[in-house]
VOVO-326891 format. One record per residue (C-alpha): x, y, z. Coordinates in steps of 0.05 Angstrom, whole numbers, padded with zeros to 5 digits, always signed. Layout:
<pts>
XYZ
...
</pts>
This chain:
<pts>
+00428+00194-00317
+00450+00132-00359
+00506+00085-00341
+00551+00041-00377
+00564-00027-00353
+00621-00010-00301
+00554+00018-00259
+00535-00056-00248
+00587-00055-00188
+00533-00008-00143
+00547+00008-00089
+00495-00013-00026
+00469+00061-00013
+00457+00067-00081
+00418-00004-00084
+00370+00007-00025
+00301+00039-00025
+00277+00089+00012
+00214+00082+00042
+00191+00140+00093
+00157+00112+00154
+00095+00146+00205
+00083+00121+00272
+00021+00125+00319
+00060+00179+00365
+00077+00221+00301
+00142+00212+00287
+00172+00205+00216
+00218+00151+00207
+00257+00134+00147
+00279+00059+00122
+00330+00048+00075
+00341-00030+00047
+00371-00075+00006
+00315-00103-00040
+00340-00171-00023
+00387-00192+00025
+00466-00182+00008
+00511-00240-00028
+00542-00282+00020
+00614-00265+00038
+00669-00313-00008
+00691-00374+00022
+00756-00362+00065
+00827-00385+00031
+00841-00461+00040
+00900-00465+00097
+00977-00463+00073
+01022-00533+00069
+01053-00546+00139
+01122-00518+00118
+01092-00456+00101
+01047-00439+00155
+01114-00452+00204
+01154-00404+00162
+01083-00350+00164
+01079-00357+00238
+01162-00342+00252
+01157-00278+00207
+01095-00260+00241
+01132-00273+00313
+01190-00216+00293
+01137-00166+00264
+01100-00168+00326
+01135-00128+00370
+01155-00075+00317
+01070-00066+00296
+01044-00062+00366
+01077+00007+00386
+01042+00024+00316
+00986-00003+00332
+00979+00028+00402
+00985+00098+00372
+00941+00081+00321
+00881+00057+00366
+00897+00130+00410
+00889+00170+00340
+00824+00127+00328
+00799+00142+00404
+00806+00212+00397
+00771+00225+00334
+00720+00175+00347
+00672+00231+00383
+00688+00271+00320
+00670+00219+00257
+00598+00192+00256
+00606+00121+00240
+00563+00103+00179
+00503+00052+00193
+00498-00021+00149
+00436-00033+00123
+00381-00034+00131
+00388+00028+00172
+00320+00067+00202
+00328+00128+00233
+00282+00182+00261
+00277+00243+00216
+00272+00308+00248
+00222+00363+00225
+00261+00429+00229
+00199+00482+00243
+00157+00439+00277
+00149+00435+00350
+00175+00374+00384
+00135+00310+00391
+00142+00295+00472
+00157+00227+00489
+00102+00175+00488
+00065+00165+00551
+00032+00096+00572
-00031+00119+00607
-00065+00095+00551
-00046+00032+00501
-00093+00051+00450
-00054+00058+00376
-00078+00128+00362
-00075+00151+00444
-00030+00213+00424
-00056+00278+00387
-00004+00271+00346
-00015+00204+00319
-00010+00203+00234
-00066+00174+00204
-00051+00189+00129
+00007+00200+00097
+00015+00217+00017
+00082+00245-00021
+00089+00270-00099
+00117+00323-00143
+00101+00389-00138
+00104+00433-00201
+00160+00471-00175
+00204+00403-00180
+00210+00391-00100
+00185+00318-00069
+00141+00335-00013
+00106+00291+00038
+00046+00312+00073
+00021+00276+00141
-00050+00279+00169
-00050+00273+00250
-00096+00260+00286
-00110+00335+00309
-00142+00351+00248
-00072+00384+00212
-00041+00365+00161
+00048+00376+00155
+00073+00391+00087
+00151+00370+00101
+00204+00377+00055
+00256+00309+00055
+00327+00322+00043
+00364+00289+00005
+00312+00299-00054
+00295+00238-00093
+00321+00247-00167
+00256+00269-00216
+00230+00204-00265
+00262+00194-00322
+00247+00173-00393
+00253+00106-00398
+00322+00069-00408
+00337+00011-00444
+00349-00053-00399
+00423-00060-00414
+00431+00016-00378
+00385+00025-00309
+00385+00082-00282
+00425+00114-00232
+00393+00118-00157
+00428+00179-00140
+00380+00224-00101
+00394+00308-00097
+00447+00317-00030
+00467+00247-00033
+00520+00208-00056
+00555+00139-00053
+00562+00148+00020
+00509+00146+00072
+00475+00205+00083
+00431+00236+00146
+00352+00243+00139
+00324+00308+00146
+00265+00347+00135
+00235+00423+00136
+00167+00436+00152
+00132+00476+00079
+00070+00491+00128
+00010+00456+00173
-00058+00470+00147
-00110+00463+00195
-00185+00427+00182
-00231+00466+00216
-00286+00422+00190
-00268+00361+00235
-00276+00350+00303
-00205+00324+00315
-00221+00249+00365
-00285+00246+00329
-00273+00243+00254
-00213+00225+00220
-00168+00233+00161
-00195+00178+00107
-00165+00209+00036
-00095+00244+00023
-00062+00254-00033
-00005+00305-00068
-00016+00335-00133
+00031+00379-00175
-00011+00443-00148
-00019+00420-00075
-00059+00375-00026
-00111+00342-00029
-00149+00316+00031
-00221+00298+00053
-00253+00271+00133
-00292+00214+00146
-00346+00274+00155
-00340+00287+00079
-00299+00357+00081
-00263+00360+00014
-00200+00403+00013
-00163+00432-00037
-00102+00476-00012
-00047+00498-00062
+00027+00502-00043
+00058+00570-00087
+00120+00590-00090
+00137+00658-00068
+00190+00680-00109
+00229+00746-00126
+00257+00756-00201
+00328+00742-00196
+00310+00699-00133
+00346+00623-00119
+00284+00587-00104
+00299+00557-00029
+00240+00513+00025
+00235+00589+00045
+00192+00601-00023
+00144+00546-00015
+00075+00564+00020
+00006+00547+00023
-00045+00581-00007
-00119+00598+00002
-00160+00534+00008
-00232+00514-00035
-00276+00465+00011
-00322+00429-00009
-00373+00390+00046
-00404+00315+00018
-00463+00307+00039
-00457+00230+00022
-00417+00214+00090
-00394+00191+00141
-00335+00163+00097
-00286+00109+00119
-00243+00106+00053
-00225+00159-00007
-00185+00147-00066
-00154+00203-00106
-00137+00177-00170
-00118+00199-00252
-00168+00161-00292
-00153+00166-00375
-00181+00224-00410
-00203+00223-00474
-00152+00256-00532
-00178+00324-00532
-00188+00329-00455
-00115+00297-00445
-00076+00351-00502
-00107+00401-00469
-00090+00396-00392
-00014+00391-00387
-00014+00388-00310
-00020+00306-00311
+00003+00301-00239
-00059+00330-00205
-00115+00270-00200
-00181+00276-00242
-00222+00237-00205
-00238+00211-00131
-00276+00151-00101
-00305+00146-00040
-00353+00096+00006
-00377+00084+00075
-00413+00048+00115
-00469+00074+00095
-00452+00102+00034
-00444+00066-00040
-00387+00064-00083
-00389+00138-00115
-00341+00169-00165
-00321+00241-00166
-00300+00293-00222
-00257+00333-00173
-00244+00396-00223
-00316+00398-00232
-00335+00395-00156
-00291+00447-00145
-00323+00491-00190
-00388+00489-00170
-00365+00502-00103
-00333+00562-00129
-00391+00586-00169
-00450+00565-00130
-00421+00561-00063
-00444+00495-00025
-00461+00435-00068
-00527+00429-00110
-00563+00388-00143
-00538+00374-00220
-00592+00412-00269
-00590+00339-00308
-00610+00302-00244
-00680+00275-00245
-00744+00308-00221
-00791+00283-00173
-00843+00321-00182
-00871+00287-00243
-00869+00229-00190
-00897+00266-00132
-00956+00285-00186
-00985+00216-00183
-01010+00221-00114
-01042+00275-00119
-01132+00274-00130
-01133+00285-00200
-01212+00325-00189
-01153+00379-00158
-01196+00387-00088
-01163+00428-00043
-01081+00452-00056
-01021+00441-00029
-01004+00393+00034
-01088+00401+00051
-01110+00368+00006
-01077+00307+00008
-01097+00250+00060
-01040+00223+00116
-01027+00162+00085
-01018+00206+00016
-00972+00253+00044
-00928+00194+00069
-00928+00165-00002
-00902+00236-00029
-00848+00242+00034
-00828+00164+00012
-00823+00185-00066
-00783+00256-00055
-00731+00218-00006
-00727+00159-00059
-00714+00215-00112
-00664+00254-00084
-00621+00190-00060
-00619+00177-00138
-00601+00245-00152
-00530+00252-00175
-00492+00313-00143
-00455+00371-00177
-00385+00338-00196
-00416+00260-00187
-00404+00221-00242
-00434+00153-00217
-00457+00117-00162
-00475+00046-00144
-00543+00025-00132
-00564+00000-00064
-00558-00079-00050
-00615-00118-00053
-00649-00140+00007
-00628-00200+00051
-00667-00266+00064
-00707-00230+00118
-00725-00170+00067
-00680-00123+00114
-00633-00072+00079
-00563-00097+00072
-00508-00036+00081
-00447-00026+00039
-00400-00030+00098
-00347-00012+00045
-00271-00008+00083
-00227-00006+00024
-00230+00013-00037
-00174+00007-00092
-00181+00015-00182
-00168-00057-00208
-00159-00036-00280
-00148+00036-00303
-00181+00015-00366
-00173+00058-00434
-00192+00135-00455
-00271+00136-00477
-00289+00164-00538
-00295+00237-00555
-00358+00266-00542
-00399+00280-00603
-00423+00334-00571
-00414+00415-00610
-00412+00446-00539
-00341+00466-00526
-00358+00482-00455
-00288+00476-00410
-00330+00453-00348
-00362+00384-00384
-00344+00330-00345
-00304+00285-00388
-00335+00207-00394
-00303+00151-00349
-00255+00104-00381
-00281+00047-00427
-00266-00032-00385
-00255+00014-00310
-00260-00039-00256
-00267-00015-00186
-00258-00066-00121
-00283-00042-00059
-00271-00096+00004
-00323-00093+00058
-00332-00096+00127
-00350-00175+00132
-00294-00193+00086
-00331-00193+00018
-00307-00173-00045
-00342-00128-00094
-00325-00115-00167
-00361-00059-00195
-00346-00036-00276
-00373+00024-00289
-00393+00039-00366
-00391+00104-00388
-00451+00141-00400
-00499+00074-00360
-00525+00083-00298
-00520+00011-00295
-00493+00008-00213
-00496-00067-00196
-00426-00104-00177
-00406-00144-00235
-00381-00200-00178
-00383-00215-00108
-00349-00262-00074
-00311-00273+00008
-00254-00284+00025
-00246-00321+00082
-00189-00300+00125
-00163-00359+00178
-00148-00432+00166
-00207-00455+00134
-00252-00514+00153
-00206-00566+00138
-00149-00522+00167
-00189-00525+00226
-00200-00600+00231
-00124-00609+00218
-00111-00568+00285
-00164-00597+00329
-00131-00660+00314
-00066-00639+00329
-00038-00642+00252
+00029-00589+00245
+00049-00563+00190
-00026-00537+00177
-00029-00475+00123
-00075-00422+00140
-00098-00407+00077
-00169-00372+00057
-00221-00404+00018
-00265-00366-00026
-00342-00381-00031
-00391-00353-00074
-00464-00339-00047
-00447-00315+00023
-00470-00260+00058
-00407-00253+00101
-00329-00276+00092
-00306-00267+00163
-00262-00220+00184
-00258-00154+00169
-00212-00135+00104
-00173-00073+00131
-00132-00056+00059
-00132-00075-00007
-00083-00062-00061
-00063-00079-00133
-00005-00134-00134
+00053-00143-00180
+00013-00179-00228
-00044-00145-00263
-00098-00192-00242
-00066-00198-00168
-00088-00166-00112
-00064-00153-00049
-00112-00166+00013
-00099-00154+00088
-00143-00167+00142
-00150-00147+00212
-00121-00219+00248
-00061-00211+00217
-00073-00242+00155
-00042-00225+00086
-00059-00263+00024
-00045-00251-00036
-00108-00273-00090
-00134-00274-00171
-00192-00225-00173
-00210-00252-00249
-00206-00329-00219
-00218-00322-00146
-00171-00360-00122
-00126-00352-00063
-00053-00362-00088
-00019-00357-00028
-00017-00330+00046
+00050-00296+00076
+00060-00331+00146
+00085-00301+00216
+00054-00236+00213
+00031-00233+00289
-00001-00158+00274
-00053-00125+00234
-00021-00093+00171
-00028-00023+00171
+00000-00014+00108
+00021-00040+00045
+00067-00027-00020
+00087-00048-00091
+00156-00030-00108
+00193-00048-00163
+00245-00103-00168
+00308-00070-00186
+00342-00113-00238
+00395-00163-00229
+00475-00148-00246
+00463-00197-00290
+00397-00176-00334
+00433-00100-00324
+00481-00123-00381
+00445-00156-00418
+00400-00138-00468
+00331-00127-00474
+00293-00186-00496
+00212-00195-00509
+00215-00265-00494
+00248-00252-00420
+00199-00241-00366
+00195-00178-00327
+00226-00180-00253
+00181-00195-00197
+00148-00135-00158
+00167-00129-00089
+00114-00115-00026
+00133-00072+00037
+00087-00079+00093
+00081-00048+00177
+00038-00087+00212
+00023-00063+00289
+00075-00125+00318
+00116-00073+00305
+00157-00106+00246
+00168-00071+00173
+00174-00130+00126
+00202-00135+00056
+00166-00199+00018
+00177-00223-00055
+00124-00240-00102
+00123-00311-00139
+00155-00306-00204
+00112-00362-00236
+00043-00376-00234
+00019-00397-00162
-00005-00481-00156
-00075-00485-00134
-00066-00491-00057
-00119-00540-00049
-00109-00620-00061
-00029-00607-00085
+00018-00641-00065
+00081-00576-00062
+00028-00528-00022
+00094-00498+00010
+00124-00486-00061
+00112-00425-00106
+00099-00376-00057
+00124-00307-00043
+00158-00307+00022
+00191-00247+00069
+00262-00217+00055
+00280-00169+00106
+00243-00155+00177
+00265-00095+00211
+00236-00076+00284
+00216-00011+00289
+00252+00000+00351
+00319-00026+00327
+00338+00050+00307
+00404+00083+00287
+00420+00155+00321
+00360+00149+00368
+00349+00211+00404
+00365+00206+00481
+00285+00203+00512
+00269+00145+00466
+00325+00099+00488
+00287+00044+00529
+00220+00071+00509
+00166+00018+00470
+00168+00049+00398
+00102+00067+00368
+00062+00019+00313
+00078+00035+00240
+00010+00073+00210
+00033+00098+00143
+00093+00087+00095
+00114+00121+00031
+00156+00104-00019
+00200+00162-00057
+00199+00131-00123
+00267+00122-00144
+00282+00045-00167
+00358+00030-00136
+00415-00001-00175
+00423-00075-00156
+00483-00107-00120
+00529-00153-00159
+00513-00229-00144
+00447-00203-00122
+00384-00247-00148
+00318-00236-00155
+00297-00230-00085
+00269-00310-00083
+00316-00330-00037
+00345-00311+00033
+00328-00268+00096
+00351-00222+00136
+00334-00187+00204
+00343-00138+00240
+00324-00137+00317
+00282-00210+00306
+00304-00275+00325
+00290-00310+00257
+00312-00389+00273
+00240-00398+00299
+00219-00389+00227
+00274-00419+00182
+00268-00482+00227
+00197-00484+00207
+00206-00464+00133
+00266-00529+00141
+00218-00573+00164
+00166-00559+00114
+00214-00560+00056
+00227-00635+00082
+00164-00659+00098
+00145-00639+00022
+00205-00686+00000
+00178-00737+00039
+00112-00740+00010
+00139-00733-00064
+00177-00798-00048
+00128-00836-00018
+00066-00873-00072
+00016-00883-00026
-00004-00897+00042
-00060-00928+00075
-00084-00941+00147
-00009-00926+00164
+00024-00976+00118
+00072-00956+00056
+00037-00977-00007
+00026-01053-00023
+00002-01041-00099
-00061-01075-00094
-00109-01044-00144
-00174-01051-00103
-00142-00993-00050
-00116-00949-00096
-00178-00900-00083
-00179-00904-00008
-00099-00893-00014
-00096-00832-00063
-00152-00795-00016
-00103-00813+00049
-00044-00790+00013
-00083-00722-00007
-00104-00707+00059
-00038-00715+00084
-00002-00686+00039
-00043-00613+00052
-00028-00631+00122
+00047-00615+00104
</pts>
């Protein structure tokens, strides 16, 4: 819907996101904020002359006694309807949502502290369009089923794009300036009875426009539908939605510990011809074990279909032109007999070597093995996170006369795949279309923690110390363990989270760290890019080539229990290392929330230690922007977190930084003198302390 320039004046329900929240005991929570925190309230009127406020306070004096029997009747009325009006939360509000359908979750016991300790605990959680135009969210728990929930209000379907000077309207289906409740009806629960729910878990979930998609660390793929059963005539209601008969399909490349469904570009024909653009064409997947592998999911499907389990693509290569070099050529003997032990382990070595090579029905590509360590042992992939740097364009038509529906369609020309590993290294993989070239294109760590001179700095007592990452080339291990990694708001920025805690935000194409967000006392269990909503200001006026594009937000839940809002740095980050403003140009955090600090909480909960934040979704609408709001680069506001800890810190780094920039140079603890045989030995002192700030 488009607005003219009276919309500006939003009000705050329509400028706040909505950003659905899963916990470890399986609730679903829902989080609506501000994108930054509100204008600050106008200054209060400058006091009357004397002679006026004397004259103010007499008339007040005789209007007192006639307003307080008013006033008295007034606050009875307000006490009797006050059971009667639900009083409207400020923001940002989060609030349990209730699954009509579902049986309750009981309340969380603490015989165990372990994050996923209760059956119900979400490990996934997806949401997307179906094709018959309802927003859906489906959530994996840990007992092996999967909840297809229907959120009310509805989020408002995507529009066509809007020029700048009219944004669109963040109006959502059942909701309307005012605030709203959260609820939700449960579609259906589809049940995995490939995993072994405590042993394997949910690593892949996504929501097409025909239904679900899912897969286990144990490599069951899953396909279920969601149809709508509807009459002629019929008002389609939730009633009409329900799942339908499900195609598995069982990997044999597992166990998995991270699936990506994803839409890669098709070429021309393959794109005018499939006019269901919501489902995803492709899937990647990795392991410990396993190598980066990419997946045709139509075509997987279909030979599951048609041939029942998985086997082996007719173009994959043979071994037994391989297998016939060991054996005599004078042909004594036939079969297994005739060939001598150490022969038959030669063929044994050649037809396992073959068949890991082989690509699988519906396997597009997959990366070679690593090469061997200093020792000559086998290195592993010990791939935890995988995420598609650059989409890259549509390949070429084939050339090819065969008009066969099933071809698998080539992979996008310049696709760039990261996949973050176990030891906190970085690979960059770009697959070429039709190659079988497998070899990352890069490798590099990144080094969560302080760093070695971080390190020095805190042995010797130095505050103020940054712990940034370093990145170093030619390692065989970057530390700690990289948990997630996703795109940023930039398109050569990425997003990368560790398991201390650590969030850092880097330059895949330079490998450089830009910049760390600090105080996050939890491991992030998930992460987001929303869209900055634009300004009152840049909402009227107009749209300009020359103006820069609004910084992306990030929404993160780490397991301290906080749900965070950060910015991103509008301009280009300094180099961190050997600066003099390291606590300048970096993104910083909004809005905390704690996840206990909940509106409406249901009686058993009250007093109860609220579960860790696993999953978050966002609905996809972008929210109107408050007037006087800015771009999100300054303020920050809690809710349930003492935050003067951390703007007294933030103070006394902004000063420190001042008080370098005005100092020239310092040496052995005396301001500068000017002498020019020192100036060396002084720059070096000033360097070192000025990362010290």
């Amino acid at each position: 819907m488009q607005v003219d320039d009276q919309r500006a004046a939003a009000e705050p329900w329509e400028s706040a996101y909505r950003i659905f929240i899963a916990d470890a005991d399986g609730h679903l929570k829902v989080l609506r904020t501000l994108p930054a925190p509100p204008a600050p309230a106008p200054a209060p009127p400058t006091a009357p002359p004397k002679k006026d406020a004397d004259a103010a306070a007499a008339a007040a004096t005789e209007t007192t006694a006639e307003t307080d029997d008013a006033a008295e009747q007034a606050e009875g009325a307000a006490h009797d309807d006050e059971e009667e009006e639900e009083e409207a939360p400020t923001l940002p509000c989060l609030q349990i949502v209730p699954i009509e359908g579902r049986p309750k979750i009981p309340s969380p016991s603490f015989s165990s502290t372990s994050v996923n300790s209760s059956p119900h605990a979400v490990q996934k959680m997806a949401g997307g369009w179906l094709a018959s135009g309802h927003w859906v969210l489906a959530i994996a728990r840990k007992d092996a089923s999967i909840d297809v929930v229907l959120p009310l209000p509805q989020p408002q379907p995507q529009p066509q794009p809007q020029p700048q000077s009219q944004p669109r309207r963040a109006d959502r289906e059942g909701e309307g300036e005012e605030w709203a409740p959260q609820k939700a009806f449960l579609i259906a629960t589809l049940t995995e009875d490939n995993m072994r729910a405590g042993m394997e878990r949910w690593v892949g979930l996504s929501v097409g426009s025909s239904g679900i998609y899912s897969c286990t660390s144990a490599g069951a793929l899953r396909f279920t539908p969601v149809v709508r059963m509807k009459e002629p005539g019929e008002i389609l209601t939730v009633t009409n939605l329900t799942a339908g008969e499900a195609t598995v399909v069982k990997l044999r490349n597992a166990p998995l510990t991270h699936v990506v469904f994803t839409t890669l570009p098709r070429t021309a024909s393959a794109s005018a011809s499939n006019t269901n653009n919501s489902d995803p064409t492709h899937f990647l997947c990795g392991g410990h074990d396993v190598p980066l592998s990419i997946w045709h999911l139509p075509s997987a499907f279909a030979s599951t279909i048609a041939h029942g389990p998985l086997a082996i693509s007719p173009a994959a290569r043979d071994a037994s032109s391989a297998v016939q070099k060991v054996v005599p050529a004078d042909g004594a003997g036939e079969g297994e007999d005739a060939l001598s032990g150490k022969q038959k382990k030669r063929k044994r070595q050649i037809e396992a070597r073959n068949k890991a090579k082989e690509l699988r029905e519906g396997e597009v590509w997959r990366a070679k093995n690593l090469p061997n360590d200093a020792l000559s042992l086998q290195q592993k992939p010990n791939i935890s996170a995988i995420t598609i740097l650059s989409p890259g364009t549509a390949g070429p038509t084939p050339t090819s006369s065969n008009d066969d529906d099933d071809d698998i369609p080539p992979l996008p020309t310049g696709l760039q795949i990261g996949t973050a590993t176990k030891n906190g290294l970085l690979r960059i993989y770009q697959p070429e279309p039709g190659s079988a070239q497998g070899k990352a294109v890069a490798e590099f760590a990144c080094i969560g923690g302080k760093g070695v001179e971080g390190k020095k700095k805190e042995a010797q007592g130095v505050k103020g110390t940054m712990a940034i990452g370093l990145i170093k080339k030619g390692v065989a291990s970057g530390g700690a363990e990289v948990k997630l990694v996703e795109p940023g708001g930039k398109e050569s920025e990425l997003l990368v989270a560790d398991t201390q805690g650590k969030l850092y935000v880097l330059d895949w194409k330079t490998r450089r760290v830009l910049y760390q967000y600090p105080n996050i006392d939890g491991a992030i269990t998930s992460l987001l890019t929303l869209p900055s909503p634009p300004t009152a200001a840049k909402a009227t006026s107009k749209p300009s080539s020359s103006s820069p594009a609004a910084a992306a937000l990030i929404f993160s839940t780490s397991l301290d229990r906080i749900l965070r809002l950060h910015s991103t740095s509008e301009k280009e980050a300094a180099l961190l290392h050997g600066k003099a403003n390291v606590g300048r140009g970096r993104g910083k955090t909004l809005i905390s929330v704690f996840a206990g600090a909940m509106f409406d909480v249901e009686p058993e909960l009250e007093g109860t230690l609220p579960a860790a934040p696993v999953a978050a979704v966002w609905d996809g609408v972008v929210p109107l922007a408050l007037p006087g709001s800015t771009d999100g680069s300054v303020g920050e506001k809690k809710m349930g977190v003492d935050g003067d800890e951390e703007e007294e810190d933030e103070d006394e780094e902004d000063e420190e930084d001042d008080v370098w920039d005005e100092m020239d140079q310092v040496g052995d603890g005396k301001t500068g003198g000017g002498e020019e045989e020192e100036d060396v030995g002084r720059a070096r002192v000033v360097k070192k302390k000025r990362l010290a700030a």
